[in-house]
C-alpha positions in Angstrom: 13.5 -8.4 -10.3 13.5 -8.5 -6.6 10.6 -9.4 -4.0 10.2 -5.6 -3.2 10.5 -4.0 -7.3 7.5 -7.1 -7.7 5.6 -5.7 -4.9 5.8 -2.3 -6.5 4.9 -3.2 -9.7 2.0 -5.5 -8.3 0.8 -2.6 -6.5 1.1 0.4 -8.9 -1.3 -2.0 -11.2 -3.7 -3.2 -8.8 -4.2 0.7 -7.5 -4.2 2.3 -11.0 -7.1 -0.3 -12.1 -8.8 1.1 -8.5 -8.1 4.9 -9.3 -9.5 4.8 -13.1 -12.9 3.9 -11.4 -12.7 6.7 -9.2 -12.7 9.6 -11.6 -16.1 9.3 -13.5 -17.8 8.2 -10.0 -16.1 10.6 -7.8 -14.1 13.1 -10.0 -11.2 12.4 -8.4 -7.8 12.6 -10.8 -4.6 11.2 -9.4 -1.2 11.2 -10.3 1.4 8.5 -9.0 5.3 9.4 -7.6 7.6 6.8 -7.6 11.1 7.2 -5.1 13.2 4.0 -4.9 10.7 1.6 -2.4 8.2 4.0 -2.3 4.7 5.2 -4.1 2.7 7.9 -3.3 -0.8 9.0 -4.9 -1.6 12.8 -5.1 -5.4 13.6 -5.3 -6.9 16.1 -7.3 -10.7 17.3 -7.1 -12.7 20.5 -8.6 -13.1 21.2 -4.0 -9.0 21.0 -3.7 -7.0 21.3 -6.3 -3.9 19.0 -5.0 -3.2 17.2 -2.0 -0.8 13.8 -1.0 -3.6 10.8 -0.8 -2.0 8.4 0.0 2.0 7.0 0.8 3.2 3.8 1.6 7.2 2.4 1.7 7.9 -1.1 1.5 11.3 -2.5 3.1 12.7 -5.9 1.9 12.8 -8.6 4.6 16.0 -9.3 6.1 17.9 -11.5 9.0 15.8 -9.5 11.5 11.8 -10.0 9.9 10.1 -9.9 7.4 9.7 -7.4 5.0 7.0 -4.5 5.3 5.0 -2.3 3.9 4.3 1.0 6.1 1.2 3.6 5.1 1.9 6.6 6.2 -0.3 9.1 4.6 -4.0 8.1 4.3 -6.2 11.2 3.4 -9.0 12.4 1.4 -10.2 16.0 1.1 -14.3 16.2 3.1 -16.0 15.7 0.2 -14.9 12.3 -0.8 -14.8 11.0 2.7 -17.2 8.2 3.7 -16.8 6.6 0.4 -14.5 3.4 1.5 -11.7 5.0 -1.1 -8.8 4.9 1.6 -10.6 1.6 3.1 -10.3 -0.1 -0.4 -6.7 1.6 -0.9 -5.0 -0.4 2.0 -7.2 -3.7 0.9 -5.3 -3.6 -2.4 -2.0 -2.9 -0.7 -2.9 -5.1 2.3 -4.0 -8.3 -0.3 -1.2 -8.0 -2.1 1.8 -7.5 1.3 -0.3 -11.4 2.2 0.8 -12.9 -0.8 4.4 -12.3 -1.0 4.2 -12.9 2.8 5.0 -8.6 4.3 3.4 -7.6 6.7 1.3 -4.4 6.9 1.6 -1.5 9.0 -0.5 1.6 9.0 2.1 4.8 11.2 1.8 8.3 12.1 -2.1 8.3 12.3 -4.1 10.8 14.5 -6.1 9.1 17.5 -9.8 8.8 15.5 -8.5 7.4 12.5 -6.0 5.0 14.8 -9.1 4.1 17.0 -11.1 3.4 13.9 -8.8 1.1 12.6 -8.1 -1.0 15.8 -12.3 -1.3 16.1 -12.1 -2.9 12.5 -9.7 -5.2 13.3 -6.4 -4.0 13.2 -3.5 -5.1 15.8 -2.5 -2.2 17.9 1.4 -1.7 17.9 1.8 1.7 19.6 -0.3 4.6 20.2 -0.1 5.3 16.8 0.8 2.3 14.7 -1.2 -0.6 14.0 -0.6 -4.3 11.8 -3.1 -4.3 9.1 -4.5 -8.5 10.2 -6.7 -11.0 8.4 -9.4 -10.0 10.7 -9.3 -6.5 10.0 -12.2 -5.6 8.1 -12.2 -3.2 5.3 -16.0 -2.7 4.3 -17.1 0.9 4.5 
């Protein structure tokens, strides 16, 4: 099994152990998508009936860096919101890039959620990319 399939199979365990907890607090279902390197989480609630959660790719290092994990969808319908779930979501992903040594980047975000991010921590890499850090800080 390769560094990246690990990675996968690390994450997919650590974030299904997350999600159970979610439905009997929250009421939030999910259902996971897998695509070569990448997973994504659709949500369901009784306010919207389907919508992509949450999306990351990992990419294996090579001769020009290390490998990476990118997020690129991050989302939760307004009546979930506020609840750290996206917050604990990249932890789990974030905790687990450390240890097999990837680095983290969160892409494609709007400016509030971007400026958000970079107040908790985050390195800024462009105006709308940042490196998920040690000092970023993922308490609601």
């Amino acid at each position: 099994m390769s560094t990246m399939q690990a990675i996968l199979k690390e994450i997919e365990l650590s974030l299904i152990t997350y999600l159970d907890t979610l439905e009997n607090q929250y009421g939030l279902k999910y259902s996971l998508y897998f695509e070569d390197n990448r997973i994504m989480i659709r949500g369901h609630t009784v306010e919207m009936d389907d919508f992509k959660m949450f999306f990351f790719s990992i990419f294996d290092k090579d001769e020009e860096g290390p490998g990476q994990i990118t997020l690129d969808t991050l989302f939760l319908p307004n009546e979930l919101r506020n609840n750290g779930i996206i917050l604990n979501l990249m932890d789990i992903t974030y905790q687990i890039a450390v240890k097999h040594r990837y680095a983290t980047l969160v892409v494609g975000m709007v400016e509030g959620f971007y400026n958000a991010l970079v107040r908790r921590g985050a390195y800024p890499i462009d105006f709308e990319t940042v490196q998920i850090v040690d000092r970023t800080n993922f308490k609601k």
